[in-house]
C-alpha positions as protocol buffer text, in pm:
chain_id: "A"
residue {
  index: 1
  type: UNK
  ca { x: 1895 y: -1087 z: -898 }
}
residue {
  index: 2
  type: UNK
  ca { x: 1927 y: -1271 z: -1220 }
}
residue {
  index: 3
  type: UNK
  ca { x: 2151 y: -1595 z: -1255 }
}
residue {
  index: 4
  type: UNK
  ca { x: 2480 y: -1541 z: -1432 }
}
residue {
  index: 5
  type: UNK
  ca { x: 2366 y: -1824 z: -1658 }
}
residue {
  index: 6
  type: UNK
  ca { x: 2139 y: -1613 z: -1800 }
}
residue {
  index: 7
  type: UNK
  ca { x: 2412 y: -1395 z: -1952 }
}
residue {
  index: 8
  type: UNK
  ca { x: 2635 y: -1655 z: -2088 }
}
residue {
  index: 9
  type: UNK
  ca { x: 2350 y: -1760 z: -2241 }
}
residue {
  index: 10
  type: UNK
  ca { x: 2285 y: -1425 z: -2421 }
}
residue {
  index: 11
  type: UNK
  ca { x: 2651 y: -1429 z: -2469 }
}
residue {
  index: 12
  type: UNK
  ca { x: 2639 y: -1727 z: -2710 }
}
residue {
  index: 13
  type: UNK
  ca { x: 2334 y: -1602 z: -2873 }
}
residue {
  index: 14
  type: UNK
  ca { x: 2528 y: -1297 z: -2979 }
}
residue {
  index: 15
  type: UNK
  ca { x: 2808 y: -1499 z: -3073 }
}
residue {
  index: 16
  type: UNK
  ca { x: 2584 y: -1722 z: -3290 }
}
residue {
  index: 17
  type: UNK
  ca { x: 2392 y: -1385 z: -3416 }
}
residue {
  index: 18
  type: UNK
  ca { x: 2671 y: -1173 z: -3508 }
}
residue {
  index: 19
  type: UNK
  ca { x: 2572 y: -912 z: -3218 }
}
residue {
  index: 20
  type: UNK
  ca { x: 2811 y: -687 z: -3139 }
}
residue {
  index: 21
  type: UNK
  ca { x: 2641 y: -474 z: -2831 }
}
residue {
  index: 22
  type: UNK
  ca { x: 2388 y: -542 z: -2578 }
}
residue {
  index: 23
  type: UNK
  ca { x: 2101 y: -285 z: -2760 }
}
residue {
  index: 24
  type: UNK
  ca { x: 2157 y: -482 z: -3091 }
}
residue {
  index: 25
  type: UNK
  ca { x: 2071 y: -824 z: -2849 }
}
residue {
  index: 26
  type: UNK
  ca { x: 1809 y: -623 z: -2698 }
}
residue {
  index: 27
  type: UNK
  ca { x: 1667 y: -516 z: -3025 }
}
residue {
  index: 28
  type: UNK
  ca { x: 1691 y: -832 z: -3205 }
}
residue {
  index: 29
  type: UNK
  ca { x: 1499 y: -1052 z: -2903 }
}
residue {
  index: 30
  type: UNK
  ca { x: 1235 y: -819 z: -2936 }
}
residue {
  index: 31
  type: UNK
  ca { x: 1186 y: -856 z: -3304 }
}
residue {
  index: 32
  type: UNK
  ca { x: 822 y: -1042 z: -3336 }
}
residue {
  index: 33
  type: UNK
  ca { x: 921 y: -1376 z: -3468 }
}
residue {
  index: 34
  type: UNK
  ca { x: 862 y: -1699 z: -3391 }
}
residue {
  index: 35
  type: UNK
  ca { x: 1222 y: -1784 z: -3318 }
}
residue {
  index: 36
  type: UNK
  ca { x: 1287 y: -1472 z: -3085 }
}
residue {
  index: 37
  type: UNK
  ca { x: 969 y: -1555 z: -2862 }
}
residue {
  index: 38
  type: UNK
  ca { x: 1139 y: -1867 z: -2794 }
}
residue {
  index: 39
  type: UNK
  ca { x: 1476 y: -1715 z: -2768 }
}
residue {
  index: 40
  type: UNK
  ca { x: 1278 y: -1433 z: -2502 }
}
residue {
  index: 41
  type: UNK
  ca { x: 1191 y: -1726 z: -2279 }
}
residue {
  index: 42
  type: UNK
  ca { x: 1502 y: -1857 z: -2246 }
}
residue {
  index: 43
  type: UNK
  ca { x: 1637 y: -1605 z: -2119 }
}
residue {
  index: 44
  type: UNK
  ca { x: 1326 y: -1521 z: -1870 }
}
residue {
  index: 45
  type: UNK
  ca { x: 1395 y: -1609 z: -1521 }
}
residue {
  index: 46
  type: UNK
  ca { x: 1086 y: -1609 z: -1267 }
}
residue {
  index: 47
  type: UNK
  ca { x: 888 y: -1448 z: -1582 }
}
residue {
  index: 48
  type: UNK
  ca { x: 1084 y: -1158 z: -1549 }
}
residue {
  index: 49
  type: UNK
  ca { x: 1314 y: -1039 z: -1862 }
}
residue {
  index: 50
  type: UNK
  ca { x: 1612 y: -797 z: -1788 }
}
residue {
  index: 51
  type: UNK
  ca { x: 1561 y: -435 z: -1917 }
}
residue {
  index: 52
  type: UNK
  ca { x: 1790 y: -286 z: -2162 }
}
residue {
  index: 53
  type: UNK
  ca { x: 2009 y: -155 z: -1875 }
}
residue {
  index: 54
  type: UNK
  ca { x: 2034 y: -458 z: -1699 }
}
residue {
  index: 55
  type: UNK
  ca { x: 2169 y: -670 z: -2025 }
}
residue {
  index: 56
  type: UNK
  ca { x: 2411 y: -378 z: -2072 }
}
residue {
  index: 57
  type: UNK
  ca { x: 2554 y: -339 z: -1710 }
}
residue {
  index: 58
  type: UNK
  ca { x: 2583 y: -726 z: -1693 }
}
residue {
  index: 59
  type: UNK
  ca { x: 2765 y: -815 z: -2021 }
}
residue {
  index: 60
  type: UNK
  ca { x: 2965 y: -536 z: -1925 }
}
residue {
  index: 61
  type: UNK
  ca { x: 3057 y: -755 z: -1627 }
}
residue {
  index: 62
  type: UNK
  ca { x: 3101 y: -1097 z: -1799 }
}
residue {
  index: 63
  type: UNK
  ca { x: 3482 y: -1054 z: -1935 }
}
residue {
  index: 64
  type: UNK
  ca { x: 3581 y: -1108 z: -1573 }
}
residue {
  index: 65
  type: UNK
  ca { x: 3446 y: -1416 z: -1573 }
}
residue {
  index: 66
  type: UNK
  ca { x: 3506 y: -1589 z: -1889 }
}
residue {
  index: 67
  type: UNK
  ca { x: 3845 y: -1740 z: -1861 }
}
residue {
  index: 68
  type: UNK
  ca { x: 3720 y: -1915 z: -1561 }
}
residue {
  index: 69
  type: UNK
  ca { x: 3415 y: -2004 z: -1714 }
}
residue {
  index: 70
  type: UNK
  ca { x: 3588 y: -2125 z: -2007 }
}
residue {
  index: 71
  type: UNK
  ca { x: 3853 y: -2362 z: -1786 }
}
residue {
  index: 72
  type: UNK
  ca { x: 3597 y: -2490 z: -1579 }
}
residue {
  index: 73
  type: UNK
  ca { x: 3424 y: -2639 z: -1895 }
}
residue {
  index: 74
  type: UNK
  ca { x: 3748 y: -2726 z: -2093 }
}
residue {
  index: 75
  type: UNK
  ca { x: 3819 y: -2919 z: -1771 }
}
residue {
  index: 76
  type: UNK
  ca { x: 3471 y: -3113 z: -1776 }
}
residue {
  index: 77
  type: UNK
  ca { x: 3540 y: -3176 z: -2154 }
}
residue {
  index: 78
  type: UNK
  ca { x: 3803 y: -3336 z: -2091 }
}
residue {
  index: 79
  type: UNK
  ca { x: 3663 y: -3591 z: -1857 }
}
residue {
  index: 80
  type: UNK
  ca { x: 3339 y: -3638 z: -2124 }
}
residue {
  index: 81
  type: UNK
  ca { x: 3511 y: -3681 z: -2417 }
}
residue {
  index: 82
  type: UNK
  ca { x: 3878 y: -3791 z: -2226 }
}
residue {
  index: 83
  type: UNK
  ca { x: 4136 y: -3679 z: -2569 }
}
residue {
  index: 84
  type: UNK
  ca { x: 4449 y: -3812 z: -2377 }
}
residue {
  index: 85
  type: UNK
  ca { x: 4340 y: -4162 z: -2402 }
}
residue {
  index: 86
  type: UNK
  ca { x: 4464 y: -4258 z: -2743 }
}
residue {
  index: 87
  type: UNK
  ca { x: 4721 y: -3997 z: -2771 }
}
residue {
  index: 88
  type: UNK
  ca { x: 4899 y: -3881 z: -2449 }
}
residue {
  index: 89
  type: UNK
  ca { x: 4861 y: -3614 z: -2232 }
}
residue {
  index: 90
  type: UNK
  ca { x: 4989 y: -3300 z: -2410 }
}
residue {
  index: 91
  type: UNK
  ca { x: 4834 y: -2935 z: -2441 }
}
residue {
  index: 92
  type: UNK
  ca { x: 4989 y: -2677 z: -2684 }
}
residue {
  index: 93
  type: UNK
  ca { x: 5006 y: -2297 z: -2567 }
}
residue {
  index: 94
  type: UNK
  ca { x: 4970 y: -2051 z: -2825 }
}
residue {
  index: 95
  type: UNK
  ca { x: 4907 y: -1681 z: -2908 }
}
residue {
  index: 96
  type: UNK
  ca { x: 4663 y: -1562 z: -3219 }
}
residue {
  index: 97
  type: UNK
  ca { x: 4647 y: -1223 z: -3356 }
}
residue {
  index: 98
  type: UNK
  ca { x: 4243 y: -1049 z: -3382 }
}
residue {
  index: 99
  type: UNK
  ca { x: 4355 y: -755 z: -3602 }
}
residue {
  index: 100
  type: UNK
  ca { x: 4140 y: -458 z: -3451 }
}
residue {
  index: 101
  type: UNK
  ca { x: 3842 y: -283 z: -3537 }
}
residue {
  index: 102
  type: UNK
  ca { x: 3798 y: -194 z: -3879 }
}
residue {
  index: 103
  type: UNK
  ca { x: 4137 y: -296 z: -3952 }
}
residue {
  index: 104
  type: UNK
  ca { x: 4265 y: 73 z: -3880 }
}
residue {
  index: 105
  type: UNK
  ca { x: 4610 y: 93 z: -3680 }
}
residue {
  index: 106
  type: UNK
  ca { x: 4751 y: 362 z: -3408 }
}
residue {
  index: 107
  type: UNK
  ca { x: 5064 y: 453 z: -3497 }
}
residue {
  index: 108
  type: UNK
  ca { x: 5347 y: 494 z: -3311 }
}
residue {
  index: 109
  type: UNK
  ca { x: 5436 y: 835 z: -3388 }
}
residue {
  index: 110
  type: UNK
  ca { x: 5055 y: 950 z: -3335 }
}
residue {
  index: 111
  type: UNK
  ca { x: 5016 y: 721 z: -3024 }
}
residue {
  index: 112
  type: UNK
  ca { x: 5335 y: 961 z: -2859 }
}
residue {
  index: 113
  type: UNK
  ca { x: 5179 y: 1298 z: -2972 }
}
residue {
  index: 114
  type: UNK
  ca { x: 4862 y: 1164 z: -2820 }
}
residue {
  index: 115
  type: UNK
  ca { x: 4680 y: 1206 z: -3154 }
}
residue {
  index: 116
  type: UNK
  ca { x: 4397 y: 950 z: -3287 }
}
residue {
  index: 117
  type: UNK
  ca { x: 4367 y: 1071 z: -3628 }
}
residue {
  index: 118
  type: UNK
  ca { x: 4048 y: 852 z: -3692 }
}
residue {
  index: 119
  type: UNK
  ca { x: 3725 y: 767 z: -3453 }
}
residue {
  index: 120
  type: UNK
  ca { x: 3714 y: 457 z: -3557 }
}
residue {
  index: 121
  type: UNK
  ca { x: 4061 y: 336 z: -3384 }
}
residue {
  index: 122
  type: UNK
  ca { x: 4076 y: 93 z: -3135 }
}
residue {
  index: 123
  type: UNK
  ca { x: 4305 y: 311 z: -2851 }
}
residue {
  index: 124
  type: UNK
  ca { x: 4345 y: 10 z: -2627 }
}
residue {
  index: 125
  type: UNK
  ca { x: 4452 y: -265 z: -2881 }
}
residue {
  index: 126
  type: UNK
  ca { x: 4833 y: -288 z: -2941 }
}
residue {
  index: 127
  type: UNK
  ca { x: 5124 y: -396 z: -3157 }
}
residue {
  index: 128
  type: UNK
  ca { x: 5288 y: -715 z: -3182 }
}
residue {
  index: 129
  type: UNK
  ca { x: 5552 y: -857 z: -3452 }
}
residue {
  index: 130
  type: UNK
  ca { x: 5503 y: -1181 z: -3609 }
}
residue {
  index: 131
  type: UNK
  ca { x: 5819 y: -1410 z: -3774 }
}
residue {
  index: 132
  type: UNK
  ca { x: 5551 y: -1495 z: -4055 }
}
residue {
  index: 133
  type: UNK
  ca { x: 5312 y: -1206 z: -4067 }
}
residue {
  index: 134
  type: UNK
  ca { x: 5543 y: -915 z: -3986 }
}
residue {
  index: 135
  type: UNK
  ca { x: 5396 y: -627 z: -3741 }
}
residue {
  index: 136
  type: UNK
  ca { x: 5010 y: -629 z: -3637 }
}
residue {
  index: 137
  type: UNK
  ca { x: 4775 y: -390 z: -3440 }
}
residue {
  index: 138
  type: UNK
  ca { x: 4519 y: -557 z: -3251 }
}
residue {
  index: 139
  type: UNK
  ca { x: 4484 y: -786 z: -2956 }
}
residue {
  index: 140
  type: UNK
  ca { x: 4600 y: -1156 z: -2856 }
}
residue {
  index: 141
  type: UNK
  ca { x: 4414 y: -1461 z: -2814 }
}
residue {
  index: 142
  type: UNK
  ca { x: 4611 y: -1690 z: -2577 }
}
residue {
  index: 143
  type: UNK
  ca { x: 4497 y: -2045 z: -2570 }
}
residue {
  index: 144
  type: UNK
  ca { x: 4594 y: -2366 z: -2399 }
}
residue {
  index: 145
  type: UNK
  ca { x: 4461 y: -2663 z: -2658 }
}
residue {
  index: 146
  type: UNK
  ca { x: 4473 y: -3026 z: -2649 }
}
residue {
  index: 147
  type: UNK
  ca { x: 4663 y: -3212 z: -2882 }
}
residue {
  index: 148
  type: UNK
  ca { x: 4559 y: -3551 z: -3026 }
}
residue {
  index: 149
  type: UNK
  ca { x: 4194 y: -3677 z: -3141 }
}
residue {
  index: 150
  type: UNK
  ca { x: 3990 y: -3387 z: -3071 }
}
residue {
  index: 151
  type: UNK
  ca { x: 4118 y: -3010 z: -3001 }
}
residue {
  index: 152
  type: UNK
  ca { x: 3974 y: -2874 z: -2709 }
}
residue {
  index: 153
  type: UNK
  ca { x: 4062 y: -2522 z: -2580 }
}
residue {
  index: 154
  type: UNK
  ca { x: 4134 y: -2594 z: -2198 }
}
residue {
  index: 155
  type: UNK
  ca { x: 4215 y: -2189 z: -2094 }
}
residue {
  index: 156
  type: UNK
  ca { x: 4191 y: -1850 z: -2268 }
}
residue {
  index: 157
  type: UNK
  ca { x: 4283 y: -1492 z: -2281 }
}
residue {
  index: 158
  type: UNK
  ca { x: 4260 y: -1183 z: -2461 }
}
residue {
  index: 159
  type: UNK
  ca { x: 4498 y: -841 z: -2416 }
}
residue {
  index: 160
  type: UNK
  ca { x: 4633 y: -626 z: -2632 }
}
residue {
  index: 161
  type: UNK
  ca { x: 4886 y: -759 z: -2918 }
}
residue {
  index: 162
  type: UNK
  ca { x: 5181 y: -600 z: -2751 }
}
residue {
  index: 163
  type: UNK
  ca { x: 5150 y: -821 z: -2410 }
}
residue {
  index: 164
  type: UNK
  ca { x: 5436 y: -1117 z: -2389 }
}
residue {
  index: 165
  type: UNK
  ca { x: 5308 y: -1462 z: -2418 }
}
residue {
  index: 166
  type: UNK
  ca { x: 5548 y: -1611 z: -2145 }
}
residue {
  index: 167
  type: UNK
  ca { x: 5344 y: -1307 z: -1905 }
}
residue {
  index: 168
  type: UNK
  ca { x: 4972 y: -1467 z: -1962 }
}
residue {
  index: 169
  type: UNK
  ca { x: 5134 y: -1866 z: -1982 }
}
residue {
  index: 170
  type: UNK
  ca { x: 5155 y: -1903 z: -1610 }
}
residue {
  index: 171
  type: UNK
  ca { x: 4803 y: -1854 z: -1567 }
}
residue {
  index: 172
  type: UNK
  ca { x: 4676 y: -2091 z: -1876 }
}
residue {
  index: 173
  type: UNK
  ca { x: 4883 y: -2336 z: -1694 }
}
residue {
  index: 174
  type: UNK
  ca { x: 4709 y: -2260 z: -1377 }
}
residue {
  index: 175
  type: UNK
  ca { x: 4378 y: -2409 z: -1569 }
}
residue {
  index: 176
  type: UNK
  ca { x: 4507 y: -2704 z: -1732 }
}
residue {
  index: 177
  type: UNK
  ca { x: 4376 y: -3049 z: -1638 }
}
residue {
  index: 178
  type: UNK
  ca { x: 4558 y: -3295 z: -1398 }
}
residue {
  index: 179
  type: UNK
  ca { x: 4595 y: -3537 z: -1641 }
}
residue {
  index: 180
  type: UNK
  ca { x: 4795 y: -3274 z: -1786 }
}
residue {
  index: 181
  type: UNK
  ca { x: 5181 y: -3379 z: -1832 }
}
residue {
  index: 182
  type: UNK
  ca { x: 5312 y: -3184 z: -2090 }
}
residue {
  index: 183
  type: UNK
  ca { x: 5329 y: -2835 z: -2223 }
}
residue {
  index: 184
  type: UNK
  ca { x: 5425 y: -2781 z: -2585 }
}
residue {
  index: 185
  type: UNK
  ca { x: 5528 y: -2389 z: -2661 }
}
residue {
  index: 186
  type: UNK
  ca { x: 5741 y: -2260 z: -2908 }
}
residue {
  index: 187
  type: UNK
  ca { x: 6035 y: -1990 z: -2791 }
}
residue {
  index: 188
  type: UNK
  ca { x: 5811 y: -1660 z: -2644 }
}
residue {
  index: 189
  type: UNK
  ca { x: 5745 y: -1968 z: -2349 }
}
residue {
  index: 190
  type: UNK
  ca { x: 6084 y: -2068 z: -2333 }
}
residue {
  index: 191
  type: UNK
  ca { x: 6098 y: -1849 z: -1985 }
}
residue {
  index: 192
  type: UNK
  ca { x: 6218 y: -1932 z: -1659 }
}
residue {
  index: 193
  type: UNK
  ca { x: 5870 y: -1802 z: -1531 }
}
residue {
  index: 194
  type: UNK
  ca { x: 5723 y: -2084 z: -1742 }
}
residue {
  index: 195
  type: UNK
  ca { x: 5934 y: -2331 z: -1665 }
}
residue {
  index: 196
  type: UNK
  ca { x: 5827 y: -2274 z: -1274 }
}
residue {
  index: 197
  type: UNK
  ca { x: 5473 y: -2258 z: -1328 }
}
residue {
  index: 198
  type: UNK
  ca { x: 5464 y: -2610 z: -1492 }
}
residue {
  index: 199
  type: UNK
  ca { x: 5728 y: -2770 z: -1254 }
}
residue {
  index: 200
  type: UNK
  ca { x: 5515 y: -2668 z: -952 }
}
residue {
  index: 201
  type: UNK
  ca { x: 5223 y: -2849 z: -1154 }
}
residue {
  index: 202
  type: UNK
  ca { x: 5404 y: -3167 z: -1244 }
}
residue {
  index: 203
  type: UNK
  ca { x: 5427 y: -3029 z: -1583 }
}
residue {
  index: 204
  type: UNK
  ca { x: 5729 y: -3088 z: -1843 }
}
residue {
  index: 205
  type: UNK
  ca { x: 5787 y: -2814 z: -2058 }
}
residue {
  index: 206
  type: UNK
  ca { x: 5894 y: -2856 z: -2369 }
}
residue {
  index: 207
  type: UNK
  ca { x: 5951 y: -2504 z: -2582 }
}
residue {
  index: 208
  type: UNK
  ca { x: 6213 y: -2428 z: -2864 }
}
residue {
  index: 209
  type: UNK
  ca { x: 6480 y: -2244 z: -2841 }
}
residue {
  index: 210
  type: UNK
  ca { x: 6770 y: -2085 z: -3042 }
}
residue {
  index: 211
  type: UNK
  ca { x: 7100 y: -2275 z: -3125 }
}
residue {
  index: 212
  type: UNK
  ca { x: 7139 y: -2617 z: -3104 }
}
residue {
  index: 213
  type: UNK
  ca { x: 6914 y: -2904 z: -2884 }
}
residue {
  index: 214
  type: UNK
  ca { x: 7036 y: -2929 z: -2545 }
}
residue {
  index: 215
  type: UNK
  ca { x: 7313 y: -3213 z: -2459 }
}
residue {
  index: 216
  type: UNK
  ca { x: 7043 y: -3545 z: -2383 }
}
residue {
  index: 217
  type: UNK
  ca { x: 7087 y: -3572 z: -2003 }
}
residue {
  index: 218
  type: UNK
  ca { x: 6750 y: -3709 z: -2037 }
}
residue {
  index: 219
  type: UNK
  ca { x: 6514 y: -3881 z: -2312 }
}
residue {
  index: 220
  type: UNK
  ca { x: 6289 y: -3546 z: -2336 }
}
residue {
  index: 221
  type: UNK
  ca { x: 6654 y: -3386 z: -2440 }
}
residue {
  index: 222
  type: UNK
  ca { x: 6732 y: -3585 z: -2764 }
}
residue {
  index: 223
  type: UNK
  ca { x: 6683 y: -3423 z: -3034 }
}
residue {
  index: 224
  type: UNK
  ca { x: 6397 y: -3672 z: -3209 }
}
residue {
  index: 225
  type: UNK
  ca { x: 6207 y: -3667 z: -2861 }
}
residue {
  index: 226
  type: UNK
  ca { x: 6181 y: -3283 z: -2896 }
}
residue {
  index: 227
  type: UNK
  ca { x: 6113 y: -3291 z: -3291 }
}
residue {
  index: 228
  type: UNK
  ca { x: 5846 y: -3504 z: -3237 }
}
residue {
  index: 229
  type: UNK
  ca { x: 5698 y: -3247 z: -2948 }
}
residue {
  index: 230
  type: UNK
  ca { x: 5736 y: -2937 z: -3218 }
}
residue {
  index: 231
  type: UNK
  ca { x: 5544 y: -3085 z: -3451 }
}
residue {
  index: 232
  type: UNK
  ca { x: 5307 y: -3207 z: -3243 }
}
residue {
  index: 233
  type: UNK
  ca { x: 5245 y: -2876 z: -3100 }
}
residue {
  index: 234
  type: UNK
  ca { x: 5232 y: -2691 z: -3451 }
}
residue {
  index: 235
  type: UNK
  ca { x: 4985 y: -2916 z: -3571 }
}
residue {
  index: 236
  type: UNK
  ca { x: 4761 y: -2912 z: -3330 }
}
residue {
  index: 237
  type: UNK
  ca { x: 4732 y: -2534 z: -3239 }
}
residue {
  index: 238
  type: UNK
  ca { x: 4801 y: -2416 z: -3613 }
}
residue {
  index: 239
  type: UNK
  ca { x: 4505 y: -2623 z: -3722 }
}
residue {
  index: 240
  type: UNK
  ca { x: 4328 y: -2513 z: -3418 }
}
residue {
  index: 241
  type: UNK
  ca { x: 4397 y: -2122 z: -3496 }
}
residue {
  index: 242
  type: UNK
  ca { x: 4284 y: -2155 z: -3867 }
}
residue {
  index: 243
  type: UNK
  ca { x: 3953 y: -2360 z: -3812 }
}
residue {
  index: 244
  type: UNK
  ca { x: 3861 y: -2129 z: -3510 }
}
residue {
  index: 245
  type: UNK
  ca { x: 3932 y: -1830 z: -3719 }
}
residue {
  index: 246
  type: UNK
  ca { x: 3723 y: -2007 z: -4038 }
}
residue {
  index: 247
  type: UNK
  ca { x: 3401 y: -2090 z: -3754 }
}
residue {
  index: 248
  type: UNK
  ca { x: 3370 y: -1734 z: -3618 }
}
residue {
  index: 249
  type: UNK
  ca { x: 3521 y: -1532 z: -3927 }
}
residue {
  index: 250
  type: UNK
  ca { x: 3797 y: -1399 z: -3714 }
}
residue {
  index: 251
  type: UNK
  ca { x: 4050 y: -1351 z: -3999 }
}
residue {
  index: 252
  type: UNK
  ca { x: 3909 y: -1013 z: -4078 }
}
residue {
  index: 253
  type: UNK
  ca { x: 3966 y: -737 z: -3822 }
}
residue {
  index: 254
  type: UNK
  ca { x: 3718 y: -809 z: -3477 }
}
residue {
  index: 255
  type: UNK
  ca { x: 3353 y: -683 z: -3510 }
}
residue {
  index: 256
  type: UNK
  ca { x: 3398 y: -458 z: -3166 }
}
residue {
  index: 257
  type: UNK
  ca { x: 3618 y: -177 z: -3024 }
}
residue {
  index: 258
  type: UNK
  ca { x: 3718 y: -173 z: -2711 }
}
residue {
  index: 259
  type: UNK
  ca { x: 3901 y: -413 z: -2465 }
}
residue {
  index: 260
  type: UNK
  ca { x: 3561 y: -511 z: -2269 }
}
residue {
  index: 261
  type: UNK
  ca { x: 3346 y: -588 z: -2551 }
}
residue {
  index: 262
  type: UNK
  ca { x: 3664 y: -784 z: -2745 }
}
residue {
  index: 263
  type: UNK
  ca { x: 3726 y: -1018 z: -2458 }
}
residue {
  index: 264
  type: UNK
  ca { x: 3325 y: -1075 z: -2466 }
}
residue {
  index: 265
  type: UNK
  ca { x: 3311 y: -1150 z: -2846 }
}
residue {
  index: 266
  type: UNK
  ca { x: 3634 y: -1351 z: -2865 }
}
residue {
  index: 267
  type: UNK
  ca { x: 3598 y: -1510 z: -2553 }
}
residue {
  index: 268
  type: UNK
  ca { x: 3274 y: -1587 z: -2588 }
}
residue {
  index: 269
  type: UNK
  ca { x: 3362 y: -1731 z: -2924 }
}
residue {
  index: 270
  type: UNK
  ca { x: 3584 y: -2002 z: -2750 }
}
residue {
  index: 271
  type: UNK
  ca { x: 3314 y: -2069 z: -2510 }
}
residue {
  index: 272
  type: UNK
  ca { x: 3070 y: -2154 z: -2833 }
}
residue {
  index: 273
  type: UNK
  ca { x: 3323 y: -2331 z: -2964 }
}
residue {
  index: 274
  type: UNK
  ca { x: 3354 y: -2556 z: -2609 }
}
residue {
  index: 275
  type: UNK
  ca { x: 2981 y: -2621 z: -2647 }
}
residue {
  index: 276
  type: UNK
  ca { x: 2983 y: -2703 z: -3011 }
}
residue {
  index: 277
  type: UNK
  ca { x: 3211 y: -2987 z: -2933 }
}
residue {
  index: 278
  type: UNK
  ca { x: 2977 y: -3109 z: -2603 }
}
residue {
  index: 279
  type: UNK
  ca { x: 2657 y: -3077 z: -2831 }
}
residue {
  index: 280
  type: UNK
  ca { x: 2793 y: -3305 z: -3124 }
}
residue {
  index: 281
  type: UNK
  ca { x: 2995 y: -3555 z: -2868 }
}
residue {
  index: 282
  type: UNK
  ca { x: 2611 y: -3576 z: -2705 }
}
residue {
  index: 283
  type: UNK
  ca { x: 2485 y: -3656 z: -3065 }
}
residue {
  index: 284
  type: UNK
  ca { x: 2780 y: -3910 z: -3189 }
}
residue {
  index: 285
  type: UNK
  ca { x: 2923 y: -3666 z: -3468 }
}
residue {
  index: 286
  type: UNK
  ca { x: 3251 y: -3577 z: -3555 }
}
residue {
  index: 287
  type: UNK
  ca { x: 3439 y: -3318 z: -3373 }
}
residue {
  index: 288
  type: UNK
  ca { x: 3708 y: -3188 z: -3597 }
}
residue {
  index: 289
  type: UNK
  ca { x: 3488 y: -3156 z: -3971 }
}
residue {
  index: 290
  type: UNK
  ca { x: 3171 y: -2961 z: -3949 }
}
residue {
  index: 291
  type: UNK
  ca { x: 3146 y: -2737 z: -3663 }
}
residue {
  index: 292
  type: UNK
  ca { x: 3129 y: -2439 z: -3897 }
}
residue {
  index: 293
  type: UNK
  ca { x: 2804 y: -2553 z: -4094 }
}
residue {
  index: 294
  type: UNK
  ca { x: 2697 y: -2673 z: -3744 }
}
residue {
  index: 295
  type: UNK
  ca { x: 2691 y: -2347 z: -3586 }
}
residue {
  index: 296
  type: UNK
  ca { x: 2514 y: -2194 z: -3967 }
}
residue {
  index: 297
  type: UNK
  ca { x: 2277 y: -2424 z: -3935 }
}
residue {
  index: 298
  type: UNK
  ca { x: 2139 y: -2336 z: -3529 }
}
């Protein structure tokens, strides 16, 4: 039985690569190069190297595992390179659109008749409508991120576009930290489900609303309390969003179709990302200006 390890590792690789499926990974480590020999024995465990079959049954089998993967080491970031220290102990929640494959759309009318007028549509991405960006087809990225010196995504999660942010928040919030006190979200969190989740944490959240502030029965209730939370939160994860979606070229339609392989690609993406930020803490370099010649240049 081969260590899950193993996979993640060839997860990242494919990230890094630009490999979409497990036969492109297997074809590509068995190029004869110097640099894929020494790729090959990485991956070897016990001098055995998993068969074609193997790599696809098991990546197949990784999208299960990722969130957890990914909150278990946003959790051990956060004790390594400790981001609340100089700025409080905030996390912003946020949802991203991936557009899907090939940038082609189901439509609504075709999606009723059950008609897919092209092969190359993605049947299980979705539609979502965006204040700024109008309607979308594709699939959601839902992140929890630390605000202050460094961003650090603590919990992620991919579905289709058309699934509510306040339904996946609960579980980011399962993830976060204990050093964790607030949660900044902007109105899709604004849910009594939310609300719950973080209160049974020892969470404050802190999400916009329509109308006016509330009346200040506390100091999180004034208004300049809660201005000062909104912008916090939209600079962090909107700066977050756009250098993520610089790194890994995600603001063109996703390389794969298909739910499984998605969450593998994007997910795995945020996992890269996670290490990118150990690897150049390890080496004294910045963390916010780089990363994307960084990951070029491995």
């Amino acid at each position: 039985m081969y260590d899950h390890k193993l996979f993640l590792k060839a997860l990242v690789i494919m990230v890094v690569l630009r490999l979409t499926t497990a036969y492109e990974l297997w074809q590509v480590l068995h190029e004869p190069t110097c640099e894929m020999a020494t790729l090959r024995a990485l991956l070897t465990q016990e001098e055995r190297f998993p068969c074609r079959r193997t790599w696809e049954r098991r990546l197949a089998h990784l999208p299960d595992t990722l969130p957890t993967q990914i909150a278990t080491l946003g959790r051990f970031l956060v004790e390594v390179l400790d981001p609340f220290a100089p700025s409080g102990r905030a996390v912003a929640l946020d949802s991203t659109l991936l557009r899907a494959f090939g940038g082609r759309v189901w439509h609504k009318k075709d999606k009723q008749q059950g008609v897919v007028p092209h092969s190359g549509i993605d049947i299980e991405a979705g539609w979502t409508k965006s204040g700024h960006h109008g309607w979308g087809y594709g699939w959601k990225l839902h992140l929890s991120v630390s605000c202050g010196a460094v961003w650090i995504p603590l919990a992620a999660e991919l579905t289709p576009a058309n699934c509510p942010d306040n339904e996946v928040a609960p579980r980011l919030v399962d993830e976060l930290p204990l050093q964790v006190r607030f949660v900044l979200g902007d109105t899709h969190y604004n849910a009594p489900n939310v609300r719950e989740r973080c209160e049974l944490g020892g969470q404050t959240l802190i999400a916009s609303g329509y109308g006016a502030y509330p009346r200040p029965e506390s100091p999180l209730n004034s208004q300049a309390v809660r201005s000062f939370f909104h912008k916090l939160r939209s600079i962090t994860i909107e700066n977050f969003n756009q250098q993520f979606k610089t790194i890994f070229d995600a603001h063109r339609p996703v390389p794969t179709k298909g739910r499984n392989r998605t969450q593998n690609w994007a997910l795995g993406a945020i996992l890269t990302y996670q290490l990118l930020l150990f690897h150049r803490w390890k080496h004294n370099l910045p963390l916010r200006i780089g990363l994307k010649y960084a990951l070029k240049a491995t």
